[in-house]
C-alpha positions as a Markdown table, in Angstrom:
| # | Residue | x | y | z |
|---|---|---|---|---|
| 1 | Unk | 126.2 | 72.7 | 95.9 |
| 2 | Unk | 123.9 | 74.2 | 98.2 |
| 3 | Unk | 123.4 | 77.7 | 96.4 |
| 4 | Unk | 122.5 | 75.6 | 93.7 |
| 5 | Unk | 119.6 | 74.0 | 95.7 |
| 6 | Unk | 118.7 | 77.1 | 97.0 |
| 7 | Unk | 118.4 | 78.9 | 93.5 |
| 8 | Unk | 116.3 | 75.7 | 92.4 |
| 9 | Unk | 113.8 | 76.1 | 95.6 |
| 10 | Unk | 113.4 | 80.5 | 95.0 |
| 11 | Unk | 113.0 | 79.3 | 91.1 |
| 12 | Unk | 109.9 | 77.2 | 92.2 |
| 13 | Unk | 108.7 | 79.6 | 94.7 |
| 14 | Unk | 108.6 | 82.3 | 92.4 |
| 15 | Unk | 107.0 | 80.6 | 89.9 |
| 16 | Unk | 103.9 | 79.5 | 92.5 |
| 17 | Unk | 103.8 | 82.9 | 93.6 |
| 18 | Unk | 103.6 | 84.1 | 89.8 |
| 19 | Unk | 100.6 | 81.4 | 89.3 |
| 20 | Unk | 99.2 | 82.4 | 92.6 |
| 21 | Unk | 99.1 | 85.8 | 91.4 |
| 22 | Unk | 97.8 | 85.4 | 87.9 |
| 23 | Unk | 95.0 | 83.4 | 89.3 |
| 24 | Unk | 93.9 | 86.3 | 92.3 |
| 25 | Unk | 94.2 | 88.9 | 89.2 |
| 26 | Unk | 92.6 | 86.6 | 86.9 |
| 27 | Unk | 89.2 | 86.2 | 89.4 |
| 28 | Unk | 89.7 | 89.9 | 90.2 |
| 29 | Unk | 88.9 | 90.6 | 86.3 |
| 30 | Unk | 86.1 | 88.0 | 86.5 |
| 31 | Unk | 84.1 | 90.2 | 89.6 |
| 32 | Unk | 85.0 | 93.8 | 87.6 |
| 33 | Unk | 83.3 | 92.5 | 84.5 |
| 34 | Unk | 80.3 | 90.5 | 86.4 |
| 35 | Unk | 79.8 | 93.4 | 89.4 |
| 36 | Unk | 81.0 | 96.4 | 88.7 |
| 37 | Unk | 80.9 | 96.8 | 84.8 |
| 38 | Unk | 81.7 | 94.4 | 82.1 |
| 39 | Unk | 84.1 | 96.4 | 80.0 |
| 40 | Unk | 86.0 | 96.9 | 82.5 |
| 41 | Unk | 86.2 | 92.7 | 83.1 |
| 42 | Unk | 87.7 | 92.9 | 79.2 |
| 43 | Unk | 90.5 | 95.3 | 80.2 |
| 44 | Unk | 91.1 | 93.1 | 83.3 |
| 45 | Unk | 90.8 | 89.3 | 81.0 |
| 46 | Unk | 93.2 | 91.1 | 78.4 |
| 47 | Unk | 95.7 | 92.7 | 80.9 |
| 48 | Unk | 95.7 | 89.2 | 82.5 |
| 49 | Unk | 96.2 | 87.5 | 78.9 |
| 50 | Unk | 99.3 | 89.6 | 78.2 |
| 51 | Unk | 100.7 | 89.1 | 82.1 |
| 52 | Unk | 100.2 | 85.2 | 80.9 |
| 53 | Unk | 101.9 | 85.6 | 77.8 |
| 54 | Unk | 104.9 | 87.9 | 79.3 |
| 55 | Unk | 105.2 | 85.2 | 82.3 |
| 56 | Unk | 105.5 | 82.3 | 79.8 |
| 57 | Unk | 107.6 | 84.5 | 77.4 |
| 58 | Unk | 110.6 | 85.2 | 80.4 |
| 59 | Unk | 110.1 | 82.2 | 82.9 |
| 60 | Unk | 109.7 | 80.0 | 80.2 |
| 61 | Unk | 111.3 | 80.4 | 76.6 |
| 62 | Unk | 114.0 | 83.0 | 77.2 |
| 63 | Unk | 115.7 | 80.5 | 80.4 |
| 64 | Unk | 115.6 | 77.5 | 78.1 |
| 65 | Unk | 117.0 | 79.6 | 74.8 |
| 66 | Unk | 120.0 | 80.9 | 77.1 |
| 67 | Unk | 120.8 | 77.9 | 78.6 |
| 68 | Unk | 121.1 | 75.8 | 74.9 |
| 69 | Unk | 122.9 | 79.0 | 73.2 |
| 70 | Unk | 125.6 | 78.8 | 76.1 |
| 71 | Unk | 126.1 | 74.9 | 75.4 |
| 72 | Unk | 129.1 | 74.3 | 73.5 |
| 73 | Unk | 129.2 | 73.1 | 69.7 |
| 74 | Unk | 129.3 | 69.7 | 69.3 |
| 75 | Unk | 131.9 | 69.1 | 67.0 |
């Protein structure tokens, strides 16, 4: 019971700490394409785009998708 809490709490930590980080890059890519040059702030919005889509992609979909193909059939 308790490694079960524990994987639950790391589960939500590493999912701030994946929002916390998308964010920082996210405003990182916002001061390269307002300061320094803007088509390097495209590179930076598009790398952060795909880091959004992979995040949702495998802490999202592919969890839920394993946990319904390991159900059982209903019979």
């Amino acid at each position: 019971m308790q490694s079960r809490w524990l994987r639950i709490v790391l589960t939500i930590l590493t999912h701030i700490l994946v929002v916390g980080l998308l964010v920082v890059s996210f405003g990182f890519s916002l001061f390269l394409g307002l300061q320094v040059r803007p088509i390097l702030g495209n590179v930076g919005l598009i790398t952060v785009v795909v880091l959004v889509v992979l995040y949702v992609y495998f802490g999202w979909i592919r969890p839920i998708s394993r946990k319904v193909s390991r159900r059982p059939a209903d019979l």
